[in-house]
C-alpha positions as CSV (number, residue, x, y, z in Angstrom):
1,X,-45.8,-37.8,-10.5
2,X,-43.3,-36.2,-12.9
3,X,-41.4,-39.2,-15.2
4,X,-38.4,-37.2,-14.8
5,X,-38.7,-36.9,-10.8
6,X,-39.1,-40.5,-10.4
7,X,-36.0,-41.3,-11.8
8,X,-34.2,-39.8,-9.3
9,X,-30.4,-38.7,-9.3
10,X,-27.4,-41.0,-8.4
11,X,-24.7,-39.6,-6.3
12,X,-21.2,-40.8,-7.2
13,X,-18.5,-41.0,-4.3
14,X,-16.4,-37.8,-4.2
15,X,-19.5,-35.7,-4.7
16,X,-21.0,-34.6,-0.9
17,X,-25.1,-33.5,-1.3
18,X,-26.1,-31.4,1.9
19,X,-29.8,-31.0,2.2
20,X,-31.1,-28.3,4.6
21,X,-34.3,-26.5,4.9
22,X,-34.0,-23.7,2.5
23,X,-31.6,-25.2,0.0
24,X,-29.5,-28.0,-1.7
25,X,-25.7,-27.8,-1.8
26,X,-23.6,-29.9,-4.4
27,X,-20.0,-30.0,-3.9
28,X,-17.4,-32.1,-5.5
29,X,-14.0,-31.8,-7.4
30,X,-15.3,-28.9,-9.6
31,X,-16.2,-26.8,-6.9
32,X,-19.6,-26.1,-4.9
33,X,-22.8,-24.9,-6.2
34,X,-26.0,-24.2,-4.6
35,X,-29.8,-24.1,-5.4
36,X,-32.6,-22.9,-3.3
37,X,-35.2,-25.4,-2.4
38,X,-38.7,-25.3,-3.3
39,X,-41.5,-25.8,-0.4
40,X,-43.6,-28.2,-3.3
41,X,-41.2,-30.6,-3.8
42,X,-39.9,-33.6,-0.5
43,X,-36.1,-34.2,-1.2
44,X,-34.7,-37.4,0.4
45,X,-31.4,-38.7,0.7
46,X,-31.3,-42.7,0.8
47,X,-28.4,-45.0,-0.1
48,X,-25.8,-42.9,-2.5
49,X,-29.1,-41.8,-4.4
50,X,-31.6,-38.7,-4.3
51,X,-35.4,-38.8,-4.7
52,X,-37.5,-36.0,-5.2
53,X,-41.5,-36.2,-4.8
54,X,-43.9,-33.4,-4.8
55,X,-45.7,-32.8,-1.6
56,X,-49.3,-32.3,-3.5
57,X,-51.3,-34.0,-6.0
58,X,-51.1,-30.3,-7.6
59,X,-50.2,-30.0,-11.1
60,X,-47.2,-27.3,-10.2
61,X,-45.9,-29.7,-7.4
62,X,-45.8,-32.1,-9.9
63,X,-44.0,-30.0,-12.4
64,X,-41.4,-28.5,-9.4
65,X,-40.6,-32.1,-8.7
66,X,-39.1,-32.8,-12.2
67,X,-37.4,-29.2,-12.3
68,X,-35.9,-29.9,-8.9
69,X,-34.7,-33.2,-10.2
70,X,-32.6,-32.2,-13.4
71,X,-31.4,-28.6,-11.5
72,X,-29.8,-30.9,-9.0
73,X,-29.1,-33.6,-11.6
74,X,-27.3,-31.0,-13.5
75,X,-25.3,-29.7,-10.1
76,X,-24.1,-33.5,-9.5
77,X,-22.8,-33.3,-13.0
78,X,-21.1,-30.2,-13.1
79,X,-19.0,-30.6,-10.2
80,X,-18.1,-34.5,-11.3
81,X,-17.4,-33.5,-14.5
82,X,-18.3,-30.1,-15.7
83,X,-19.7,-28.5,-18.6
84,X,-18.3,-27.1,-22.0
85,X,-19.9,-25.0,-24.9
86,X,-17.6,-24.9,-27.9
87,X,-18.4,-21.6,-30.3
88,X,-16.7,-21.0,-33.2
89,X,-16.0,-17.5,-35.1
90,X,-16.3,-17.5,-39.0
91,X,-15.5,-14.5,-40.6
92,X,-12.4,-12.9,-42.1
93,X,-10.1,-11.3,-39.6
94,X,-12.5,-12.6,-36.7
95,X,-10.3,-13.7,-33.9
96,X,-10.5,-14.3,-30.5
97,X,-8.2,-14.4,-27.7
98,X,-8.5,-15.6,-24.1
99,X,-6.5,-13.7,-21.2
100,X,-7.3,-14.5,-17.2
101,X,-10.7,-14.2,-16.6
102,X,-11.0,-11.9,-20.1
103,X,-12.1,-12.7,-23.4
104,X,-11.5,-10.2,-26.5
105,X,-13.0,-10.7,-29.7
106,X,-12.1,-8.8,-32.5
107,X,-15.5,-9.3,-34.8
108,X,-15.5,-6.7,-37.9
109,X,-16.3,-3.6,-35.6
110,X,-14.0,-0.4,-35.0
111,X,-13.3,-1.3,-31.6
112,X,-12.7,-4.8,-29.6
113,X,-15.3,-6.4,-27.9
114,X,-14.7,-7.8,-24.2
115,X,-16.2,-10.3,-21.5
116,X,-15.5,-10.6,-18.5
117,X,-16.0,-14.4,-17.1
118,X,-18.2,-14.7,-14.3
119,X,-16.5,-16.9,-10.8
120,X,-16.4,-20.8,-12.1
121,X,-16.5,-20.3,-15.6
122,X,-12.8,-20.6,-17.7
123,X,-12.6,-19.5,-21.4
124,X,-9.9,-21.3,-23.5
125,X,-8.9,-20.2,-27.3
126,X,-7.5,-23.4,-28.9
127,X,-7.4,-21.3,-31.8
128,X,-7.7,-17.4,-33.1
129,X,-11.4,-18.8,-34.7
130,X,-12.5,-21.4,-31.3
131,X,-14.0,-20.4,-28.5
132,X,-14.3,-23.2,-25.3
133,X,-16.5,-22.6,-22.3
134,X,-16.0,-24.5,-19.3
135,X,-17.0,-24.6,-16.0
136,X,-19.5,-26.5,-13.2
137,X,-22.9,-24.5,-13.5
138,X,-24.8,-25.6,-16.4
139,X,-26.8,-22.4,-16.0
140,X,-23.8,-20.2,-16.6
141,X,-22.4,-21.8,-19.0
142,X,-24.9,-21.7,-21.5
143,X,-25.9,-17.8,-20.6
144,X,-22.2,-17.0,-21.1
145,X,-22.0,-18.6,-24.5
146,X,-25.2,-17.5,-25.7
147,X,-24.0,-14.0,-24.6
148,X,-20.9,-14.3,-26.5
149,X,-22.7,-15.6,-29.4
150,X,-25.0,-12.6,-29.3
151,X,-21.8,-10.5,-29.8
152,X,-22.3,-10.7,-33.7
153,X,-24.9,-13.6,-34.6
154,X,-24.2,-15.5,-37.6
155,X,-25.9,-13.5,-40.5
156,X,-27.7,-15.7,-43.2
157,X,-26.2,-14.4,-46.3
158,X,-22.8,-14.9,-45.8
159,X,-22.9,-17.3,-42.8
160,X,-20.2,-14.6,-41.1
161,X,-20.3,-14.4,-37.0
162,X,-20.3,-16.4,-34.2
163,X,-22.0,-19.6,-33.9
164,X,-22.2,-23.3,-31.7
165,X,-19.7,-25.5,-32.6
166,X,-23.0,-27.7,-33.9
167,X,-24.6,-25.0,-35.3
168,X,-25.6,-25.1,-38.9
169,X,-26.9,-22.0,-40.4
170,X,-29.0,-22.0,-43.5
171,X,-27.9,-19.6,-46.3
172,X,-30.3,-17.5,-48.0
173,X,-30.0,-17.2,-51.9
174,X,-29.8,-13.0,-52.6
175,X,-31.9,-11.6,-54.5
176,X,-32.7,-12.2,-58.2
177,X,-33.4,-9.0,-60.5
């Protein structure tokens, strides 16, 4: 059995698990979330806690069960206590600026860039140069921020673009005559 899967997930109070034949639903304070379930991995309910264990001795049961475990750990997490990805821009004249359910980045091209947020996920702009993703789906989050990132990647030269808040990027010296 998967070490992840036998560690099973704690569910803390204010967070409701439903289990039903074809999928899981999570919902809590940050809102509900759902994932399919998969037919090679048992989900039980027992006590305030979930345990997952594969149905097979198979080696993709076994896999699925782990998988199963951290998608729904991740769901109990997000709708406690959410998610952020913090992305900052680094450039001259690089700003950013968060409106509704918009971002616009204005990145060194002729024209603005814009994204639109997907349902769940908020976009805040501390500052013109910070970018802060928030919201309950793990999934979404990171996809949103990576997409944002891909915008204008930072460039190893100068280090200019958009990078993870943790990011480091390694400059490359220029070339020598």
């Amino acid at each position: 059995m998967s070490r992840i899967a036998k560690m099973g997930v704690a569910v803390p109070a204010g967070v409701d698990v439903q289990l039903k034949d074809d999928q899981i639903i999570v919902k809590g304070a940050g809102g509900e979330l759902k994932v399919p379930s998969n037919g090679l991995v048992k989900v039980a309910s027992e006590g305030g806690k979930l345990s997952f264990e594969p149905i097979n001795e198979t080696r993709e049961a076994n896999a699925m069960s782990g998988t199963m475990r951290q998608l729904v750990n991740n769901m109990v997490v997000g709708v406690s206590k959410g998610f952020e990805k913090k992305l900052t821009l680094v450039g001259v004249g690089f700003r950013a600026q968060a409106s509704g359910s918009k971002l616009n980045l204005q990145i060194g091209f002729s024209h603005p860039v814009n994204f639109e947020m997907p349902p769940g996920v908020t976009v805040t702009t501390p500052t013109p140069t910070e970018i802060i993703v928030k919201g309950a789906d793990r999934q979404a989050i990171g996809q949103l921020a990576a997409n944002i990132r891909g915008a204008r990647p930072p460039e190893p030269y100068k280090g200019k673009g958009i990078r993870y808040a943790d990011e480091r990027v390694v400059i490359k010296e220029t070339k020598k005559k």
